[in-house]
N, C-alpha and C positions, 0 to 999 in steps of 0.2 A: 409566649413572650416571657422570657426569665424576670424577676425580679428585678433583678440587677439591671437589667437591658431597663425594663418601667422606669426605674430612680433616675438613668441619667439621660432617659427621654422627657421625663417628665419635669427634671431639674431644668434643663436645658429652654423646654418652651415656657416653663415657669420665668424665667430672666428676660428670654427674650420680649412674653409679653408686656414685663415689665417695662423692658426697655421702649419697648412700642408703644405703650401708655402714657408713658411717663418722658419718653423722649420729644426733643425740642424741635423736629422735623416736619413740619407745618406744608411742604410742597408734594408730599403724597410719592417725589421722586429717591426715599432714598428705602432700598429693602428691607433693611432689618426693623430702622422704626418708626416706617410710614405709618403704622396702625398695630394695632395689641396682637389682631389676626395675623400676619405676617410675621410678628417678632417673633410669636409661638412659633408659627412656623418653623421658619429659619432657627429658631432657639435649639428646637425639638431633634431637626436636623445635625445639629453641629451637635447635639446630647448623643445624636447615634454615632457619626465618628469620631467622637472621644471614645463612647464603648466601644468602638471596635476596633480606634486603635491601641486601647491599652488590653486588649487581647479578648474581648469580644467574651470575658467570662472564662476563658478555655483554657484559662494559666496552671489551674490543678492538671490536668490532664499533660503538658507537657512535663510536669514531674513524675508520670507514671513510666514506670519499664513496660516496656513493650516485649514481644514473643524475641525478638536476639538482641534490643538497646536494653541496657540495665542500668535503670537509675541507681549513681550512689554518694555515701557520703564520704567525709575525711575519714571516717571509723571505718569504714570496706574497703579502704583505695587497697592496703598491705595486700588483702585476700584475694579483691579483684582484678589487680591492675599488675602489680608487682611480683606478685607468686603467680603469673597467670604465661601457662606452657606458649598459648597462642601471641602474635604482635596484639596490640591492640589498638582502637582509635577511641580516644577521649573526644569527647565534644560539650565546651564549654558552653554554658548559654546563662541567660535569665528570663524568665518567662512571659516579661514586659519585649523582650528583646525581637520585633518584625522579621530581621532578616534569619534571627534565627526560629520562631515560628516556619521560617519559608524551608530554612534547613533540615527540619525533623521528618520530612515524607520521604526526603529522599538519604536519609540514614538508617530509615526503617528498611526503606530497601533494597539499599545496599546491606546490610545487615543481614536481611536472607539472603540473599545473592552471595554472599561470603558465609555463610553458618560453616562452623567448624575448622575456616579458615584464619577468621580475625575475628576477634573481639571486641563489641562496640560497647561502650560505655559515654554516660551522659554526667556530668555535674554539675549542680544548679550552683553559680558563681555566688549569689545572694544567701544559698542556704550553708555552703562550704568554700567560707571568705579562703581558708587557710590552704585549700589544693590552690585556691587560684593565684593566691600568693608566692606558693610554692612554684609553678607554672608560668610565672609573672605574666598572668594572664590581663592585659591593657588594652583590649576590643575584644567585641563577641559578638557573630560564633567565632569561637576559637575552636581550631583540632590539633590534637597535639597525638602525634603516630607513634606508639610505642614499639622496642623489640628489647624481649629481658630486659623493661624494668627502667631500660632507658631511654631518653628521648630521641627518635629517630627521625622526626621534622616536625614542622608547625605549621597551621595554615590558618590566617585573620580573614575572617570577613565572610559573606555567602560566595561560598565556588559551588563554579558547575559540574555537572555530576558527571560529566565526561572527565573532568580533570580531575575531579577524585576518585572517579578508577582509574585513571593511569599513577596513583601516589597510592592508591590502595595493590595495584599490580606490583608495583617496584617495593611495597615493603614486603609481600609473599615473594619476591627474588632475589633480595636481601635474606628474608629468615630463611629458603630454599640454601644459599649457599654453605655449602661444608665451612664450618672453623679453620681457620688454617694452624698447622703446628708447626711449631718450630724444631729447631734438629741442629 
């Protein structure tokens, strides 16, 4: 058990006992504070899903790059994103953020699935206010599909991984196409 995980189990049946101590519930019929032993309870309970819905501890680790996602900041985007030969796919997120928790297993791999095709990139919205601004990034996950630099489409919210290989297929048929010349 983390630390972390103890404090907001322990916060949690801490209050609840309180409230079951200290509450005016005299008929034994209401849950929380029929008595001290239940409030814990129930307290203790709702301390575990706060932690696990405010990301269960696990928030560093979604700012790590992973073996083809590459965490980056406003300072790499030039390097990584914009001078970069392959399309690419940015993926907006914040580490509080569920659905995008749900989104990072399946960018990992899609990411090998595509090595050497496309370029997946991650930006933490909270840590680099000024891409998302740039991006006018207004829900997350955000994906925003690059080719040369520019923006090649956007997509809000958790999609399913079937529909992001057919947006991941149509940007390599895009970058596939010859330039056309004029004459």
């Amino acid at each position: 058990m983390t630390p972390t995980l103890l404090l907001y189990v322990l916060i949690g049946g801490g209050v609840g006992a309180g409230l079951g101590y200290f509450g005016s519930c005299k008929s034994g019929a209401c849950p929380l504070t029929a008595n001290w032993r239940r409030g814990a309870l129930f307290g203790a309970l709702i301390g575990l899903v706060v932690y696990l819905s405010s990301g269960g501890g696990n928030s560093t680790a979604m700012n790590q790059s992973t073996a083809n996602v590459k965490h980056i900041t406003d300072a790499e985007f030039d390097a990584e994103v914009t001078q970069s030969a392959l399309p690419v796919v940015m993926d907006f997120y914040a580490t509080w953020c569920g659905p995008c928790r749900q989104l990072a297993p399946t960018m990992d791999s899609l990411a090998d699935q595509y090595a050497g095709k496309i370029k997946f990139v991650k930006v933490n919205v909270d840590e680099s206010p000024k891409l998302a601004q740039q991006f006018q990034v207004e829900g997350i996950p955000m994906l925003v599909f690059l080719q040369n630099g520019k923006t090649a489409g956007t997509s809000v919210g958790l999609i399913a991984k079937e529909d992001l290989i057919l947006r991941l297929d149509s940007l390599l048929q895009t970058n596939a196409q010859p330039a056309a010349t004029g004459r």
